[in-house]
N, C-alpha and C positions, 0 to 999 in steps of 0.2 A: 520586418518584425523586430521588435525590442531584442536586443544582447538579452543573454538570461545565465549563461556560464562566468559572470563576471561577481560572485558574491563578496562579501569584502568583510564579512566577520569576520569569528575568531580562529575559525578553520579552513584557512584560505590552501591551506596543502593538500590537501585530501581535496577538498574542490578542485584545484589543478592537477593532483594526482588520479582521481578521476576525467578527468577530460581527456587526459591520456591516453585512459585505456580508451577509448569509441573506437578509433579506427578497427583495434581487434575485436571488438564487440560486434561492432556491425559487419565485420565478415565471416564472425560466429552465427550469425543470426538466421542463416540457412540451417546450418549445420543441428543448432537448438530445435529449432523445427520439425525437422527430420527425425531425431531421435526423440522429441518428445520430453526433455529434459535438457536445463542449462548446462553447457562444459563446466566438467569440474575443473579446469582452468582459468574456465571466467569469474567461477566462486573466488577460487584462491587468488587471483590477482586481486578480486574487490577486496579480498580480506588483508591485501598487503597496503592496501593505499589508505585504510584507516575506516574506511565505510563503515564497516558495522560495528562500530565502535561509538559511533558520532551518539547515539542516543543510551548509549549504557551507561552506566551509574563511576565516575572517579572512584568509589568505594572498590572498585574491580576490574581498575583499569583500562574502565573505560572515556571517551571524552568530554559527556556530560555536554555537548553542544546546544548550541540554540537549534531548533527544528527547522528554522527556515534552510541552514545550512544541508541539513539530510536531507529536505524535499529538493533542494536544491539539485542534489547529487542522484536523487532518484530520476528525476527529468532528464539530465542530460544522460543516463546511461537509458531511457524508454527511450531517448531516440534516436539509439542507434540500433538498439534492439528488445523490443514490446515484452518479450517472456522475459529477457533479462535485468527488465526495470523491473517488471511485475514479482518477480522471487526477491530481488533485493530491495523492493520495498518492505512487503512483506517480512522476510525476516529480518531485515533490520530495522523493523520496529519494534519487533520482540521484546528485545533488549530492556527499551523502556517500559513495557508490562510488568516485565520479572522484576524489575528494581522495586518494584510497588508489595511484591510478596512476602513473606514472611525471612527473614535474613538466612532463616537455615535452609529453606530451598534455593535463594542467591550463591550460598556456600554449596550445594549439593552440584547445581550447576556451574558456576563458574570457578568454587575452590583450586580446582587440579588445570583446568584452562580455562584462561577468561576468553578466549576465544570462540566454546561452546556456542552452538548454534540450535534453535529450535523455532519450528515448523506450529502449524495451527488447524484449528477446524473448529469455529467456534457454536456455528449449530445447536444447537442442544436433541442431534440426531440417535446418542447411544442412552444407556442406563446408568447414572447414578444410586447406590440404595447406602445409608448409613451402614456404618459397621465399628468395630469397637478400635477408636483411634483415627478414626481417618472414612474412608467411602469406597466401595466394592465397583470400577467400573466393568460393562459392557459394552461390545455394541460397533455399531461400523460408523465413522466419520467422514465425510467425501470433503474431496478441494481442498489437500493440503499442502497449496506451493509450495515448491520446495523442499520438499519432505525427502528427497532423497541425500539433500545437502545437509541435514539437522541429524541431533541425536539425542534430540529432549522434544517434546512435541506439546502444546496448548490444547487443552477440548473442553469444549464447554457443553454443560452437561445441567438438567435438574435433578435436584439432590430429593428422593424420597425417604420418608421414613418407612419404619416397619408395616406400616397402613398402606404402603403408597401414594400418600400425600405428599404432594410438591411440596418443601420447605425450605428451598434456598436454590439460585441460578447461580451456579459456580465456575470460577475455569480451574481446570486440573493440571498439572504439570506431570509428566511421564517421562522415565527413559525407555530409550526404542528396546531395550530391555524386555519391557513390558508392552508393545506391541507389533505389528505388521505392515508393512505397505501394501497392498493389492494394488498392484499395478493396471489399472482400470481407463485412465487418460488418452482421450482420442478423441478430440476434438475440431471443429473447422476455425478455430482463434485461438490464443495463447495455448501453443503446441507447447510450446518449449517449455511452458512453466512448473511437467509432471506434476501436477497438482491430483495427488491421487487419494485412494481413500486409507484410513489409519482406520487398521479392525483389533479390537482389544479383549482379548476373553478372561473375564474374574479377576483384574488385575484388581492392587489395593494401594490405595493413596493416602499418605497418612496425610492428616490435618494441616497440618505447615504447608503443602504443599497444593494448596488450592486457595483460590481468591474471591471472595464473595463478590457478585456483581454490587449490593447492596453497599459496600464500604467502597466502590467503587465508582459509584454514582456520589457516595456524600462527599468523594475528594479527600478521603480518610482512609488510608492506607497501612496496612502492618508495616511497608518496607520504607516509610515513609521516616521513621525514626531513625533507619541507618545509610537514606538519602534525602536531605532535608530540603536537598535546593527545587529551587524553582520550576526549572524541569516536569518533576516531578507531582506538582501542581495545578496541571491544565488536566484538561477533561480527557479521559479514555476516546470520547465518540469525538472529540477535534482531529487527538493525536491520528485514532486509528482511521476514522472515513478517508483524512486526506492524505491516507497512506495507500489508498485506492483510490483514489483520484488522481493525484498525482503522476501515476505510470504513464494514463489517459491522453495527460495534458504532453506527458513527453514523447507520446508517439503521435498525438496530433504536431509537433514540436517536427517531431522525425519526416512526416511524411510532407511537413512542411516545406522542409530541406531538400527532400528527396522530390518534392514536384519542381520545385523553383530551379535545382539543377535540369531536371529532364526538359522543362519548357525552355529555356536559353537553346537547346538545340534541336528544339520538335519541329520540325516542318509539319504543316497542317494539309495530307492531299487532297483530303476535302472541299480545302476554299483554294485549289488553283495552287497550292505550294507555297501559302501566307506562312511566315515564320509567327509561331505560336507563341512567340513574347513581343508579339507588337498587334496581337488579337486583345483590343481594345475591353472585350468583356471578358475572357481569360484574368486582364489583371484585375479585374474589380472582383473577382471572386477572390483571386490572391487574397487582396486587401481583405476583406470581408474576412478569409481564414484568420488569418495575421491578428486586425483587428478582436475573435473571437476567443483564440488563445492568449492575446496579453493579458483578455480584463480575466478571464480565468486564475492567472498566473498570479496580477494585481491586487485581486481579493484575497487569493490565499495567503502573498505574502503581508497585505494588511491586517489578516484575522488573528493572524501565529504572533505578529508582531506586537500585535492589543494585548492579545492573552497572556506573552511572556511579560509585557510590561506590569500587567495588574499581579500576577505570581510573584516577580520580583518586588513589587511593593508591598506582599503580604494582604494583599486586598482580597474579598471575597470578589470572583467574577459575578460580573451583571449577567440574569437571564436574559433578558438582550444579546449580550454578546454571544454568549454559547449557542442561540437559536440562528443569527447570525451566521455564527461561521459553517452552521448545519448546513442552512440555507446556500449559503456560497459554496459548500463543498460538492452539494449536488445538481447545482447549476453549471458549474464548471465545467461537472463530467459531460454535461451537455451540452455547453458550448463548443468543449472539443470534439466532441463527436460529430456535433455540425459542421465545423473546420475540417474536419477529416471529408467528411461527406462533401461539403464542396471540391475539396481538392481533389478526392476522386473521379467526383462527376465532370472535372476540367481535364483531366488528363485524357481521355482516350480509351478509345480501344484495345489499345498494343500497354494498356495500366493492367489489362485480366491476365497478361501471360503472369503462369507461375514462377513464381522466384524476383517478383522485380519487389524492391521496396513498398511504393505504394499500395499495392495489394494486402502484403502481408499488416503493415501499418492498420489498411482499414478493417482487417478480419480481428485482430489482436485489440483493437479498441472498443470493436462491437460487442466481444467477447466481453473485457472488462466492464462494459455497462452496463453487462446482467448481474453484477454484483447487488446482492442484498441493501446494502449498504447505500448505492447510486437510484433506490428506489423513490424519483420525484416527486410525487404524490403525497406519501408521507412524512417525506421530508415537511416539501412546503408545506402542508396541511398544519404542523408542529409552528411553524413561524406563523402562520394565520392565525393561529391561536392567540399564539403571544400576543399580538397587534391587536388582535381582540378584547385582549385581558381577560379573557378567558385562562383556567389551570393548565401547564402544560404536563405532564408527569415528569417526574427526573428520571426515571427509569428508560424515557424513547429518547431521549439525548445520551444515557449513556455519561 
């Protein structure tokens, strides 16, 4: 399979400075499991090598990178350990949300540390109601990786007025201040990623501090005046889908690794004590995985790569393209999952015992595919449109 830790942009440190950490990552990767949360060690080491910084705004010290570099970085730490790609995907794409908000919730958050970290739930499972300045939430939000690692949190919410008419899909910005973790996490795939629920009673969010899905979709931003660059110009539903994809591909990535190590010394007693790396149809599934994770990898980095180009020349993106990289974002997740599922079904019996890489690899990806987001249907159904010339709405792109 293709090198894929060799990126060669403009943040080649922090790509070597993550490669780094794996060896301690993936001997955390028990440990994450177990307790149901990433080591706060593994947090702080990612925070030392520059990671979540890669998509935050220069305006706040942070790096302002191209994406391809941050996906980049998310891969190789999913595989060495699935929850701890999955948290720092996740929260570090935050970063590049918040730069799109209103500048005085950029200053509220990162004024005193640009380090600030926050967590998400974007559902629209609580209460929004208008109130005078801002909007009154309620309400309990589930699946907030990483939420024990943040102190600011994302919800996304519809905004009623005093009728309880829906009149605007927002995300809200909170300090943990203003709500709860319920520790609720207990799952049979991404254990580690404490992804729990954020319960919030009558909090109030004043207006600065929330972002219209609607300016969100037209690529028209409040935070966009005090981050002008390009970055800041691709689509919300690019940035974020394959910010959830991406984990996928690095623990199909991982279990990669970890099958092709275990087959070089499997005797097979099955066929008489055949060594398991000279079982002629063994490697054709290899290939087959290998084969399924590069074009995954391939697409995504041609998609980020189009889209930065047309940002950087001030161009309006082609619907095409954004349907596109939809389309490729959720094929991905399922070519990796198919990788994953071969390698598991090549490995063995002695792949179920607890604790061995490949297992957790394959729980940890099945896990991520139930994400909203990796929903195929809707996805492709959105490109069949296109193709058709049929309206797509901007609102299911995101």
């Amino acid at each position: 399979m293709g090198e894929f830790g060799t990126y060669a942009g403009p943040e080649p440190a922090v790509v070597a400075a993550v490669s780094d950490l794996l060896p301690a990552l993936r001997q955390r990767a028990q440990e994450a499991e177990d307790n149901r949360v990433v080591p706060a060690e593994s947090v702080k080491a990612l925070a030392e090598t520059g990671f979540f910084r890669l998509l935050q705004p220069a305006s706040y010290g942070g790096l302002e990178a191209d994406p391809i570099a941050f996906y980049t970085c998310v891969r190789l730490i999913a595989s060495a350990c699935g929850s701890t790609g999955w948290v720092a995907s996740v929260l570090g794409v935050h970063p590049w949300q918040l730069a799109l908000f209103p500048e005085r919730a950029q200053q509220d958050v990162w004024g005193a540390d640009a380090g600030t970290r926050m967590s998400s739930s974007y559902a629209p499972t609580g209460r929004a109601r208008l109130a005078d300045g801002g909007c009154r939430l309620d309400g309990r939000w589930s699946f907030s990786s990483g939420c024990d690692h943040a102190s600011w949190v994302l919800l996304g919410a519809i905004v009623a007025d005093g009728d309880g008419k829906p009149v605007d899909f927002r995300t809200f910005l909170l300090p943990a201040s203003d709500y709860a973790i319920d520790d609720v996490w207990d799952t049979v795939g991404l254990r580690g990623t404490g992804s729990n629920d954020i319960v919030v009673d009558g909090a109030f969010v004043p207006g600065y501090r929330s972002l219209s899905f609607a300016d969100v979709t037209r690529l028209v931003c409040p935070g966009q005046e005090r981050n002008p660059g390009p970055l800041y110009k691709i689509p919300y539903g690019s940035v974020f889908s394959n910010a959830i994809t991406t984990p996928v591909i690095g623990m199909a990535t991982g279990a990669y690794d970890a099958h092709v190590a275990y087959q070089r010394e499997r005797v097979r007693a099955s066929y008489v004590g055949q060594q398991a790396a000279e079982d002629p149809f063994s490697q054709v599934r290899i290939a087959e995985a290998a084969g399924l994770i590069d074009s995954a990898w391939a697409a995504l980095e041609r998609n980020m790569s189009e889209l930065m180009r047309y940002a950087r020349a001030g161009e309006k993106l082609p619907l095409p393209l954004r349907l596109r990289v939809r389309r490729d974002q959720v094929t991905g997740t399922g070519q990796a999952i198919r990788a994953v599922d071969l390698l598991f079904e090549n490995s063995g019996g002695r792949a179920l015992k607890a604790g061995t890489p490949i297992q957790r690899f394959w729980r940890d990806a099945h896990a991520g595919r139930v994400h909203a987001v990796n929903d195929p249907e809707r996805a492709l159904s959105m490109f069949g449109r296109g193709e058709f010339g049929h309206d797509v709405p901007a609102d299911a792109m995101v």
